[in-house]
N, CA, C, O and CB atoms as a CASP TS submission, in Angstrom:
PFRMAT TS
TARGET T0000
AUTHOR 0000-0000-0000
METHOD Language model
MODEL 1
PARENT N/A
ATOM      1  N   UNK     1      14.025  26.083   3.164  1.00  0.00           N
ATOM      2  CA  UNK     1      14.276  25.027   4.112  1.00  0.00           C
ATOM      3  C   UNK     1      12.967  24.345   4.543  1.00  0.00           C
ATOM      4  O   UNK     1      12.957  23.157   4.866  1.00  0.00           O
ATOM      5  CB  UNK     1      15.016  25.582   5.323  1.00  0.00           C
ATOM      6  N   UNK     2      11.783  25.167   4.544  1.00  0.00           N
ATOM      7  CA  UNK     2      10.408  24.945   5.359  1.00  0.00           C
ATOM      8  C   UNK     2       9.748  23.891   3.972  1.00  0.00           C
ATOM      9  O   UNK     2       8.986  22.960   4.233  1.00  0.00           O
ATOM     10  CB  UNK     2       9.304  26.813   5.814  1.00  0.00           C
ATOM     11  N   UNK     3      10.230  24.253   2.322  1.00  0.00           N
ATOM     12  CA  UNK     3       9.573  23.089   1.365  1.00  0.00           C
ATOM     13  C   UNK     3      10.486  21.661   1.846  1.00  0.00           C
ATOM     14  O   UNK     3      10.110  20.581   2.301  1.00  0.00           O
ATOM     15  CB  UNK     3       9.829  23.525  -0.605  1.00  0.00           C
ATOM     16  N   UNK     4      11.903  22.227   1.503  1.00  0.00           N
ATOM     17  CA  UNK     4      12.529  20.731   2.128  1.00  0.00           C
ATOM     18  C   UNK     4      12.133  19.720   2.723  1.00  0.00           C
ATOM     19  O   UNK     4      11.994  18.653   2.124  1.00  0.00           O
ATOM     20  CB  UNK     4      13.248  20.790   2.876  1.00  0.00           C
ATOM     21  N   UNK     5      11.916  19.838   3.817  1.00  0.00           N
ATOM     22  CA  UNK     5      11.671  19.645   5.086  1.00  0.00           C
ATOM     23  C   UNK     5       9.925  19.045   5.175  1.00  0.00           C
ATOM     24  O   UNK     5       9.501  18.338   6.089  1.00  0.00           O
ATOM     25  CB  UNK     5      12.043  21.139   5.870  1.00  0.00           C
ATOM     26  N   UNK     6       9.099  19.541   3.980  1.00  0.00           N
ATOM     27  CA  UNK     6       7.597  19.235   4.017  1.00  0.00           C
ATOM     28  C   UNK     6       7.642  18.432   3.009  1.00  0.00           C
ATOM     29  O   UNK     6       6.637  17.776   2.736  1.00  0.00           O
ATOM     30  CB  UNK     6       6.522  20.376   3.872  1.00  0.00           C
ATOM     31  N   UNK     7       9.178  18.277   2.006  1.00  0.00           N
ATOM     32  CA  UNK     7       9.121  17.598   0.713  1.00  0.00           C
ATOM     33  C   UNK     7       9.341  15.861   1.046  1.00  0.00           C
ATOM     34  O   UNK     7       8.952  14.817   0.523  1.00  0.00           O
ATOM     35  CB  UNK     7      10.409  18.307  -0.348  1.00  0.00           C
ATOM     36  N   UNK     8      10.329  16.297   2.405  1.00  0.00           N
ATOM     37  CA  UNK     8      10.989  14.689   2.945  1.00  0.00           C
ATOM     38  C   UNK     8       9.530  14.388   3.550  1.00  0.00           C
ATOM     39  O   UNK     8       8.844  13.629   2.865  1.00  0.00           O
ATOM     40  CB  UNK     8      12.625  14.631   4.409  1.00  0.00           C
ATOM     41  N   UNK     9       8.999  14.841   4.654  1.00  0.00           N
ATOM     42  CA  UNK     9       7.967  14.216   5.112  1.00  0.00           C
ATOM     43  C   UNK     9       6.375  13.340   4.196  1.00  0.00           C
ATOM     44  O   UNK     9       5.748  12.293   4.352  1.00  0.00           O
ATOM     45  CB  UNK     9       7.673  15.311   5.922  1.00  0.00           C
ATOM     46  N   UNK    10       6.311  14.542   3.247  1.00  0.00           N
ATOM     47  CA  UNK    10       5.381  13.936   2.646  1.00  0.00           C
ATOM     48  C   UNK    10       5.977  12.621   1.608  1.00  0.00           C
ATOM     49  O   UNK    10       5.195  11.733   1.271  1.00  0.00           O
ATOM     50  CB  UNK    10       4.625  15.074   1.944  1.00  0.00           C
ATOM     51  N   UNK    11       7.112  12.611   1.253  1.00  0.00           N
ATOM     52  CA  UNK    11       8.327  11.734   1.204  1.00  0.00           C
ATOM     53  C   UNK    11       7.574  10.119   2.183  1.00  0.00           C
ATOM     54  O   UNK    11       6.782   9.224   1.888  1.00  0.00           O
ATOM     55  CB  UNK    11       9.970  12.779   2.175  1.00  0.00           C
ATOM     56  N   UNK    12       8.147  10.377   3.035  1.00  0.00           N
ATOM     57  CA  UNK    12       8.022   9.545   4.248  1.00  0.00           C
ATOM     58  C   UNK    12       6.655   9.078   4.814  1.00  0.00           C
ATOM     59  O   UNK    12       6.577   8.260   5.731  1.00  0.00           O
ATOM     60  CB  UNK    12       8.635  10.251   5.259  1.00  0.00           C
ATOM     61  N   UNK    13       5.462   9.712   4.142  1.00  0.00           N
ATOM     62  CA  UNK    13       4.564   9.168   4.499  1.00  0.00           C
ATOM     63  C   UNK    13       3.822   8.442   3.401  1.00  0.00           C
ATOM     64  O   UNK    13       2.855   7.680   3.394  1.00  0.00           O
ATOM     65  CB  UNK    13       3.957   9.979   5.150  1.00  0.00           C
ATOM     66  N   UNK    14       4.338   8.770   2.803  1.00  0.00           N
ATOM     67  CA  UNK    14       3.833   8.183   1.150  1.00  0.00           C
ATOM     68  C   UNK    14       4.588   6.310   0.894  1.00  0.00           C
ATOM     69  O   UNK    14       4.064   5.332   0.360  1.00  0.00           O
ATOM     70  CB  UNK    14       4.856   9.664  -0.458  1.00  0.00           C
ATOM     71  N   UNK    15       6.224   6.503   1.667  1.00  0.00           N
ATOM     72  CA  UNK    15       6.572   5.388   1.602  1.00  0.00           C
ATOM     73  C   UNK    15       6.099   4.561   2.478  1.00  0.00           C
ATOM     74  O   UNK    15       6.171   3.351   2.264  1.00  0.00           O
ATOM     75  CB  UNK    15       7.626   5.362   1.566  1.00  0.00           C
ATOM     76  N   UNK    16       5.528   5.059   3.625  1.00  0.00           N
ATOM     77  CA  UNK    16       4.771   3.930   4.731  1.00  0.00           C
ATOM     78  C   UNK    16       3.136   4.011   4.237  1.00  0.00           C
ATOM     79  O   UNK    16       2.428   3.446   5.071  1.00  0.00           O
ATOM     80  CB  UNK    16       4.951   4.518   6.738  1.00  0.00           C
ATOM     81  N   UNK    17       2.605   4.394   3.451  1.00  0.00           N
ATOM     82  CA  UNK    17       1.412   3.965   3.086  1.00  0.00           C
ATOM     83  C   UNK    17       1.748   2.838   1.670  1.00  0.00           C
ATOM     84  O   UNK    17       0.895   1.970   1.485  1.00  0.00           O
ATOM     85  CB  UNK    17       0.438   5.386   2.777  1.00  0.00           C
ATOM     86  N   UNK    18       2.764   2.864   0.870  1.00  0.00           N
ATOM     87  CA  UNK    18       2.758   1.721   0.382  1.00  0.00           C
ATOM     88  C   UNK    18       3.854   0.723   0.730  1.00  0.00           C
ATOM     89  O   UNK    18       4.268  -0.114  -0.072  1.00  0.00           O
ATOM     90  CB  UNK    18       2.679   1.921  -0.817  1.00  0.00           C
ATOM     91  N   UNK    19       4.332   0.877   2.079  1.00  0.00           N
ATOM     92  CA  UNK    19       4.425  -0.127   2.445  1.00  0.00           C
ATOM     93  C   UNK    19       3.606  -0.878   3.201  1.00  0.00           C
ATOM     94  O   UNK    19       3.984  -2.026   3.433  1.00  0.00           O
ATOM     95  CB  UNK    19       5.203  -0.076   2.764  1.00  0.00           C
ATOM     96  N   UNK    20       2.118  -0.356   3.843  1.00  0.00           N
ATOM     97  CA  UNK    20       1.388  -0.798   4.004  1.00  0.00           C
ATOM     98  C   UNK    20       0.732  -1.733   3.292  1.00  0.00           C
ATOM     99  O   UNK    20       0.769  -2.954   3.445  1.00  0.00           O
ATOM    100  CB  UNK    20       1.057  -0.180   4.252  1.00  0.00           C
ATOM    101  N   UNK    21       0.053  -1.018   2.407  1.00  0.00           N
ATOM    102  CA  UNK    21      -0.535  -1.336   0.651  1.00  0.00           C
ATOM    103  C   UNK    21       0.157  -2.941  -0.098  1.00  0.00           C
ATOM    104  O   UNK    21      -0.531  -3.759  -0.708  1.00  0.00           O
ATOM    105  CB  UNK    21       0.261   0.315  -0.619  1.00  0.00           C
ATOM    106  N   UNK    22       1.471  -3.045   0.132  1.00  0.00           N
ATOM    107  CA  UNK    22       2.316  -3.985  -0.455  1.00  0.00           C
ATOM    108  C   UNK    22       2.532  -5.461   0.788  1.00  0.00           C
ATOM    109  O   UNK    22       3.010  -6.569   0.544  1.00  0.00           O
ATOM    110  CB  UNK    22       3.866  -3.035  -0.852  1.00  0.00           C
ATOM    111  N   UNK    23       1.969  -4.920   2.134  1.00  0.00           N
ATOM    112  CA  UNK    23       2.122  -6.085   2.773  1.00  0.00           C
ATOM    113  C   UNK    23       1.021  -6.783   3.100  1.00  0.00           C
ATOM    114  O   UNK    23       1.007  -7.979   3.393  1.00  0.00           O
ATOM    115  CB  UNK    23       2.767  -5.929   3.770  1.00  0.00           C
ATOM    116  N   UNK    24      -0.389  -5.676   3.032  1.00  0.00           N
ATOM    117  CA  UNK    24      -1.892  -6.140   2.849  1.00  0.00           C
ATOM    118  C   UNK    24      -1.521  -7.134   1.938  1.00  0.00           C
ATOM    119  O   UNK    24      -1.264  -8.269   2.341  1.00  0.00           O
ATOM    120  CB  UNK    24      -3.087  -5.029   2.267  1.00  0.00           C
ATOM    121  N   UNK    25      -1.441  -6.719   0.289  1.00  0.00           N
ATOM    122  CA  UNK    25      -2.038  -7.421  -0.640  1.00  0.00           C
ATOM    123  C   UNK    25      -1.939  -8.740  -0.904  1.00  0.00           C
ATOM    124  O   UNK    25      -0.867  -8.771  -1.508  1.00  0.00           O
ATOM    125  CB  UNK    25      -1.824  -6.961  -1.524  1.00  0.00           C
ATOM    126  N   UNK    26      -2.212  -9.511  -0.874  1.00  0.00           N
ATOM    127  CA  UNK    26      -1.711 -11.359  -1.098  1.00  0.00           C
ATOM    128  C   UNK    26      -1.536 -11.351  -2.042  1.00  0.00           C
ATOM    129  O   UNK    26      -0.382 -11.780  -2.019  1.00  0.00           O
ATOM    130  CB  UNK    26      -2.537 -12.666  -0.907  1.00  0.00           C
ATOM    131  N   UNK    27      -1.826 -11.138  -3.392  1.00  0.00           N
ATOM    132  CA  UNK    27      -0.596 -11.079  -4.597  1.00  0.00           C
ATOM    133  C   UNK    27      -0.502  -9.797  -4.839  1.00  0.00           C
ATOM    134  O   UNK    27      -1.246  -8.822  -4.732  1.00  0.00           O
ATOM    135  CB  UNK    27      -0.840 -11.847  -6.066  1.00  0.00           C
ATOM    136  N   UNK    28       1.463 -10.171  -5.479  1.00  0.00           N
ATOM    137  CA  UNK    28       1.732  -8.774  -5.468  1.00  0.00           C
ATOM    138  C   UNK    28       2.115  -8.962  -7.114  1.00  0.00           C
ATOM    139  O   UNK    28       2.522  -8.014  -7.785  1.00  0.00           O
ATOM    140  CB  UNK    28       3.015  -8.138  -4.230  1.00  0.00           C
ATOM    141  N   UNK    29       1.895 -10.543  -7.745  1.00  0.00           N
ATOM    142  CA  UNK    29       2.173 -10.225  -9.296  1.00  0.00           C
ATOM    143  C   UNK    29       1.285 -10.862 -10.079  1.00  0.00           C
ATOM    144  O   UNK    29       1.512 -12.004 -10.477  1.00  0.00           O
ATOM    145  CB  UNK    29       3.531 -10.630  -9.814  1.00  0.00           C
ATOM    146  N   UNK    30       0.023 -10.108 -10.431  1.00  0.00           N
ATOM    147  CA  UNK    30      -0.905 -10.584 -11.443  1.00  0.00           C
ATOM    148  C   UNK    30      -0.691 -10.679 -12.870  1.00  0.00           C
ATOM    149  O   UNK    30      -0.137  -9.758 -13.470  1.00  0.00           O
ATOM    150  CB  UNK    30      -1.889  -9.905 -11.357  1.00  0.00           C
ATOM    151  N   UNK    31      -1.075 -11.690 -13.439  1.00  0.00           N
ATOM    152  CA  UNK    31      -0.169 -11.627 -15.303  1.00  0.00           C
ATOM    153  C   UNK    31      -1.644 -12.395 -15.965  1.00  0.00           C
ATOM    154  O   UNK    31      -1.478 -13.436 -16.601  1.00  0.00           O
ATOM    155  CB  UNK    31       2.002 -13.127 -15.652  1.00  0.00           C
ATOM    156  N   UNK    32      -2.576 -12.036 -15.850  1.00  0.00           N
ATOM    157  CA  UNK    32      -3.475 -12.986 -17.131  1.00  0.00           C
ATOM    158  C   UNK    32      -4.083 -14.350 -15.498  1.00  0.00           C
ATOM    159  O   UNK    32      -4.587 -14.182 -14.388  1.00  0.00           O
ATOM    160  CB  UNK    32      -1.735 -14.099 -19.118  1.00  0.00           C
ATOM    161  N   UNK    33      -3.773 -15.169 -16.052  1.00  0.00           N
ATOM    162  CA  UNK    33      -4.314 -16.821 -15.043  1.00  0.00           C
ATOM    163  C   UNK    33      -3.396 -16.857 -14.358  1.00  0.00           C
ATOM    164  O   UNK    33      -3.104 -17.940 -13.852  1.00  0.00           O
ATOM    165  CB  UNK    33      -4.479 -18.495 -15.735  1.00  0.00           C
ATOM    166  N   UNK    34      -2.596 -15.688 -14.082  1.00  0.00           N
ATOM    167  CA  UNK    34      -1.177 -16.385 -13.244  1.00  0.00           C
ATOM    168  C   UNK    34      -1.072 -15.625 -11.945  1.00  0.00           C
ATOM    169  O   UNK    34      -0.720 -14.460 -12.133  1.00  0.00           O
ATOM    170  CB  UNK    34       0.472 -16.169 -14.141  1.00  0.00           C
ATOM    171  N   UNK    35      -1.272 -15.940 -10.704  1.00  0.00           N
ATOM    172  CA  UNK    35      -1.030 -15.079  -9.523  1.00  0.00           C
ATOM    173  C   UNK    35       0.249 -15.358  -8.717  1.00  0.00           C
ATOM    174  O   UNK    35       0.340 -16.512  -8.297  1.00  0.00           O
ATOM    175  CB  UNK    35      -2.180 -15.205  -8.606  1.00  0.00           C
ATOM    176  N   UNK    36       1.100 -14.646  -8.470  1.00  0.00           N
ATOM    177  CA  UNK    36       2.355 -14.879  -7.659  1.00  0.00           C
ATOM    178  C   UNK    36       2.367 -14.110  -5.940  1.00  0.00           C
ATOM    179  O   UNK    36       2.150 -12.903  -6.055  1.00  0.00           O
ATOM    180  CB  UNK    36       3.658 -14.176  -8.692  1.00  0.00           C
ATOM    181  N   UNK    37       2.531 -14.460  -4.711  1.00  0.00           N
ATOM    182  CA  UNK    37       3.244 -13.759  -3.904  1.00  0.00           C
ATOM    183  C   UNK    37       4.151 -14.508  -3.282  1.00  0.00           C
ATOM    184  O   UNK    37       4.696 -15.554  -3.635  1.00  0.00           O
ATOM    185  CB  UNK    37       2.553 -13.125  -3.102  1.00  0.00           C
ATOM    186  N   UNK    38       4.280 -13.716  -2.099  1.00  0.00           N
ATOM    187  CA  UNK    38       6.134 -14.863  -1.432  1.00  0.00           C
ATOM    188  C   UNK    38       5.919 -15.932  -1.336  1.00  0.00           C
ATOM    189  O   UNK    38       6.873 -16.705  -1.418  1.00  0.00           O
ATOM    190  CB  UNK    38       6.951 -14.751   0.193  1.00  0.00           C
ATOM    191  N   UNK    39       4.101 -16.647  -1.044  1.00  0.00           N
ATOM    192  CA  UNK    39       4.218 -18.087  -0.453  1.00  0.00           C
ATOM    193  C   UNK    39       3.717 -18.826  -1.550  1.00  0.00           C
ATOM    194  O   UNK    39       3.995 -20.018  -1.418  1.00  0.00           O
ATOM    195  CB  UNK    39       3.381 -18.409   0.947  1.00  0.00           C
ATOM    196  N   UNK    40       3.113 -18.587  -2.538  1.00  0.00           N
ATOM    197  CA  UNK    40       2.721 -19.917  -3.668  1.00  0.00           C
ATOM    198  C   UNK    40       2.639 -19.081  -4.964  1.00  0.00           C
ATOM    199  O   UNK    40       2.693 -17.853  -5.044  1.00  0.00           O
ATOM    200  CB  UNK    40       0.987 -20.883  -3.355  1.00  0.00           C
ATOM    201  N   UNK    41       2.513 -19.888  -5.865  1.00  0.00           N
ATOM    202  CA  UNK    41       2.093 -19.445  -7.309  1.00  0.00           C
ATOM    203  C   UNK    41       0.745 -20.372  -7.526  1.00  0.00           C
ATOM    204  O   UNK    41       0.492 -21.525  -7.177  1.00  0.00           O
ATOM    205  CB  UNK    41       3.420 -19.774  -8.586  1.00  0.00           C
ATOM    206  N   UNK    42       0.114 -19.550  -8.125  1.00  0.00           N
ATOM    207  CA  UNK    42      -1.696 -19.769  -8.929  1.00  0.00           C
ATOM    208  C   UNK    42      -1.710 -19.375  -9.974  1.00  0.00           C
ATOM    209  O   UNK    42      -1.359 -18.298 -10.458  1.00  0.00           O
ATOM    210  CB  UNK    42      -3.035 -19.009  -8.402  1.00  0.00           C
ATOM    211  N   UNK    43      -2.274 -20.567 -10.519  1.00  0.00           N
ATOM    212  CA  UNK    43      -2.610 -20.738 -11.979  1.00  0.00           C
ATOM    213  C   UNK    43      -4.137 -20.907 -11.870  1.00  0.00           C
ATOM    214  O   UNK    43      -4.658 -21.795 -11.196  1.00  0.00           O
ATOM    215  CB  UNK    43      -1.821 -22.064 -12.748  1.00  0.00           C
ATOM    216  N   UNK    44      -5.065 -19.655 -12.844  1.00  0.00           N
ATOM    217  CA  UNK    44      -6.224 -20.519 -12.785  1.00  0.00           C
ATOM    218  C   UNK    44      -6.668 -20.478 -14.299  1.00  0.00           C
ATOM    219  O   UNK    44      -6.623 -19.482 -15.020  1.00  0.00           O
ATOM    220  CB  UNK    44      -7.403 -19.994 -11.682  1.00  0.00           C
ATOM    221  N   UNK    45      -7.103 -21.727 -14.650  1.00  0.00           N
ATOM    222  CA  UNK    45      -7.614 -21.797 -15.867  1.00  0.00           C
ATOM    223  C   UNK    45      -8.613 -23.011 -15.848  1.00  0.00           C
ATOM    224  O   UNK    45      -9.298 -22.759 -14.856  1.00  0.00           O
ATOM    225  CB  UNK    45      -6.502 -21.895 -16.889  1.00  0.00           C
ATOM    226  N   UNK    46      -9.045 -24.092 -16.342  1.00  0.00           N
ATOM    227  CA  UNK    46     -10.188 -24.811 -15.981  1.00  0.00           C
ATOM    228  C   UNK    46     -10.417 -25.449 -14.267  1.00  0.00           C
ATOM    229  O   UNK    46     -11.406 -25.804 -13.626  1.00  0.00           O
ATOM    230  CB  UNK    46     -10.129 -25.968 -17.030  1.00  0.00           C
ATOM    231  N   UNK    47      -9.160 -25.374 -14.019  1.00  0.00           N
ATOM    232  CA  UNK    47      -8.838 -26.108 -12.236  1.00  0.00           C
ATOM    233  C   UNK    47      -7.878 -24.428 -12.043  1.00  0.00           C
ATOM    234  O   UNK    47      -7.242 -23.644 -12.748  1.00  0.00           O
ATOM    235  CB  UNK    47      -7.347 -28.396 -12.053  1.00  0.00           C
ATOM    236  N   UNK    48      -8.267 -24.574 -10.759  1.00  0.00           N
ATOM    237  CA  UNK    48      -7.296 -23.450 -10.107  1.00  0.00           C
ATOM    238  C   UNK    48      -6.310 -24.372  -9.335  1.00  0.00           C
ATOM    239  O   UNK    48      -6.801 -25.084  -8.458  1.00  0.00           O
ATOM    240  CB  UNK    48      -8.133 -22.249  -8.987  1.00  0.00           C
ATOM    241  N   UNK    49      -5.135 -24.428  -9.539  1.00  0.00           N
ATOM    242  CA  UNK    49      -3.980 -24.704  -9.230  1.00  0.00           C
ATOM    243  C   UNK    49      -2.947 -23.765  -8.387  1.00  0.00           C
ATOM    244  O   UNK    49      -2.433 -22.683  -8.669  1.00  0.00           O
ATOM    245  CB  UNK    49      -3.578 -24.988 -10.308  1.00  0.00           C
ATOM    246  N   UNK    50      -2.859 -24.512  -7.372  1.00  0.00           N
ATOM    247  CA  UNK    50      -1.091 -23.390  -6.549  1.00  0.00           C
ATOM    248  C   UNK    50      -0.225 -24.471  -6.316  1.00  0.00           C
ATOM    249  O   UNK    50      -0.515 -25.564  -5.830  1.00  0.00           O
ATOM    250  CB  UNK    50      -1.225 -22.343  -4.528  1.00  0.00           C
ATOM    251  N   UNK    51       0.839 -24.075  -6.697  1.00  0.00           N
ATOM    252  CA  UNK    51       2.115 -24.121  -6.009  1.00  0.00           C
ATOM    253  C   UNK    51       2.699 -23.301  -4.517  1.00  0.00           C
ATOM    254  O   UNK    51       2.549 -22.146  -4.119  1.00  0.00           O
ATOM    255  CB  UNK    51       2.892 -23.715  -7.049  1.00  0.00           C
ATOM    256  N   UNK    52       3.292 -24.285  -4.042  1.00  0.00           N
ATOM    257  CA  UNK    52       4.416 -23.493  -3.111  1.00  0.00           C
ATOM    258  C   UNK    52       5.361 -22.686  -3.951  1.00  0.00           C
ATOM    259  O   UNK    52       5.537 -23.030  -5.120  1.00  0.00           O
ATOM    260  CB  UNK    52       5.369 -24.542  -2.220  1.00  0.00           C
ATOM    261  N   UNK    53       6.049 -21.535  -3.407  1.00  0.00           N
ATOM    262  CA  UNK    53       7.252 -21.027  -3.931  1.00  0.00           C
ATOM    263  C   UNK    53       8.165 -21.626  -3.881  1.00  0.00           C
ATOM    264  O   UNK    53       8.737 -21.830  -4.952  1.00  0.00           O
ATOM    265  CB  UNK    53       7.611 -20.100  -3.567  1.00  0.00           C
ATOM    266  N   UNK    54       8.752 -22.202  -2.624  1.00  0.00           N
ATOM    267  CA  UNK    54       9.679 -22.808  -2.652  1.00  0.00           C
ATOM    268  C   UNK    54      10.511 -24.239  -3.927  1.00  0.00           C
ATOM    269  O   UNK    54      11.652 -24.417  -4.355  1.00  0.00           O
ATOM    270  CB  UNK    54       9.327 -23.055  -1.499  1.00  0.00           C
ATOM    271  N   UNK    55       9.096 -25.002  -4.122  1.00  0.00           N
ATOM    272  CA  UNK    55       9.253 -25.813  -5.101  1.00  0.00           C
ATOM    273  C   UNK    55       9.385 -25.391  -6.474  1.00  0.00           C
ATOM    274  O   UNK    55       9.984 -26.099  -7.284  1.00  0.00           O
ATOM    275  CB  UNK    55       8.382 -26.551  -5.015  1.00  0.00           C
ATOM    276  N   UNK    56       8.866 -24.287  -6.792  1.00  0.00           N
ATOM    277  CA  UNK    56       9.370 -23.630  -7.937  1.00  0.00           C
ATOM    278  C   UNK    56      10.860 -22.953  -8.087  1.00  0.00           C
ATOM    279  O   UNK    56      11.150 -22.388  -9.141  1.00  0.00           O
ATOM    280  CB  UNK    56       8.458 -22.671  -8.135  1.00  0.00           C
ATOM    281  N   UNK    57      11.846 -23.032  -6.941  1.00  0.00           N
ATOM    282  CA  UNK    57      12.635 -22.401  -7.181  1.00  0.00           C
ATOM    283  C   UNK    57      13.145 -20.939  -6.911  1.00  0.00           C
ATOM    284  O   UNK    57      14.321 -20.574  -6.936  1.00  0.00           O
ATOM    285  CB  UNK    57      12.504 -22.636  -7.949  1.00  0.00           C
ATOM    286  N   UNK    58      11.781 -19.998  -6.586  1.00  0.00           N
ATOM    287  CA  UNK    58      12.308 -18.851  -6.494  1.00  0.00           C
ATOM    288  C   UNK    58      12.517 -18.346  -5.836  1.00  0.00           C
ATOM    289  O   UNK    58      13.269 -17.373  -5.912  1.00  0.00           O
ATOM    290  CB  UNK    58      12.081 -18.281  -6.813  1.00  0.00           C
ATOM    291  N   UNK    59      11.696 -18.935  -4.379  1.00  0.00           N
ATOM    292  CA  UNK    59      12.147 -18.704  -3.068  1.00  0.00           C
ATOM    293  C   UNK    59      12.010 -19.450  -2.016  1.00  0.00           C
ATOM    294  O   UNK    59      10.923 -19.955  -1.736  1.00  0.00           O
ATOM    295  CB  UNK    59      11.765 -17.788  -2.714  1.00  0.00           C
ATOM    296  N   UNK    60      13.373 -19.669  -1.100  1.00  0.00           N
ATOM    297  CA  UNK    60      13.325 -20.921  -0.538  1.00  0.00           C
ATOM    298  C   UNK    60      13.107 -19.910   0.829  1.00  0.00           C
ATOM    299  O   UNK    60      13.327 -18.737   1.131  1.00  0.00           O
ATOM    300  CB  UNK    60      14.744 -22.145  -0.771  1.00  0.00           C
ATOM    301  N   UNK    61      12.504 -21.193   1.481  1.00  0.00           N
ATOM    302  CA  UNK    61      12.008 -21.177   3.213  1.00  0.00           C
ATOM    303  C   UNK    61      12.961 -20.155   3.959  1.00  0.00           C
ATOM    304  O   UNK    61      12.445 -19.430   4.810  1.00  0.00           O
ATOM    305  CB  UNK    61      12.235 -22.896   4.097  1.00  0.00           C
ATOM    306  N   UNK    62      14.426 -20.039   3.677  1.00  0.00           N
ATOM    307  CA  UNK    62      15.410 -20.204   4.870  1.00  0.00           C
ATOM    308  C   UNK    62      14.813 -17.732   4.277  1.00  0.00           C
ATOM    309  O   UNK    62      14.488 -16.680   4.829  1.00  0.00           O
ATOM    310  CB  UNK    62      17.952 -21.560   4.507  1.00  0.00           C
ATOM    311  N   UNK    63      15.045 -18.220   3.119  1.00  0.00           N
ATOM    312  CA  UNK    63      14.578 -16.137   2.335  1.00  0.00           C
ATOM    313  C   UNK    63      13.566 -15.781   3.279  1.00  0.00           C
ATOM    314  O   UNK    63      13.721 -14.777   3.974  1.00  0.00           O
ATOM    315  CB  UNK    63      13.552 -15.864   0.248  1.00  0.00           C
ATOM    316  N   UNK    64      12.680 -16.401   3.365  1.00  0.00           N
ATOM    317  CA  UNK    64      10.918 -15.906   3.120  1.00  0.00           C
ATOM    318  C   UNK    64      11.344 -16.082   4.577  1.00  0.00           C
ATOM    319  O   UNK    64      10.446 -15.429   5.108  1.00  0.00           O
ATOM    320  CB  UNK    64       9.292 -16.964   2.134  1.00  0.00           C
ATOM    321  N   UNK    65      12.075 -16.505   5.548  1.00  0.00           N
ATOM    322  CA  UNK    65      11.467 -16.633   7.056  1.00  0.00           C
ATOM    323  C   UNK    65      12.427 -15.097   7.225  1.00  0.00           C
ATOM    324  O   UNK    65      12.004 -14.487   8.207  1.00  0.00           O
ATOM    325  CB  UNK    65      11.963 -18.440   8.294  1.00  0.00           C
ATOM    326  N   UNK    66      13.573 -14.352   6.534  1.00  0.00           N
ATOM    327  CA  UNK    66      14.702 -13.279   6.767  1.00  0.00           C
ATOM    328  C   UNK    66      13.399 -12.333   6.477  1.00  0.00           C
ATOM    329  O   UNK    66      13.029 -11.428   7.225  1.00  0.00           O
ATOM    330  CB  UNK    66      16.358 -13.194   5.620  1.00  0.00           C
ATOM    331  N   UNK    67      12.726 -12.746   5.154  1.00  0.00           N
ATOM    332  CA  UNK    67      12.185 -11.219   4.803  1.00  0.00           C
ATOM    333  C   UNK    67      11.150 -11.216   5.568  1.00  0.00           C
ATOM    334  O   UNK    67      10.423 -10.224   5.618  1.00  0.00           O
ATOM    335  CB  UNK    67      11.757 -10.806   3.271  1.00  0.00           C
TER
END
């Protein structure tokens, strides 16, 4: 009962350190020249370029103000 019980906690602290970790980071999807998080997309290749999210489609204002 006493591993249980030390299995959930360390459980539970592991999920609030990356949920920490995941709300620090300003991007959360790197691919090559391409950076994504909730509020724009970046492109960098001779000009560094962003987009809003919203205008791309993937996430609109009314999402991003719930989450």
């Amino acid at each position: 009962m006493l591993l249980l019980l030390l299995g959930i906690i360390v459980l539970h602290v592991t999920v609030l350190v990356l949920l920490f970790i995941s709300t620090i980071v300003s991007q959360w999807l790197v691919n090559g020249g391409h950076t994504a998080d909730l509020w724009q997309n970046c492109t960098s290749g001779s000009v560094f370029h962003c987009l809003t999210s919203s205008t791309n489609g993937e996430c609109s204002p009314a999402i991003r103000a719930v989450v």
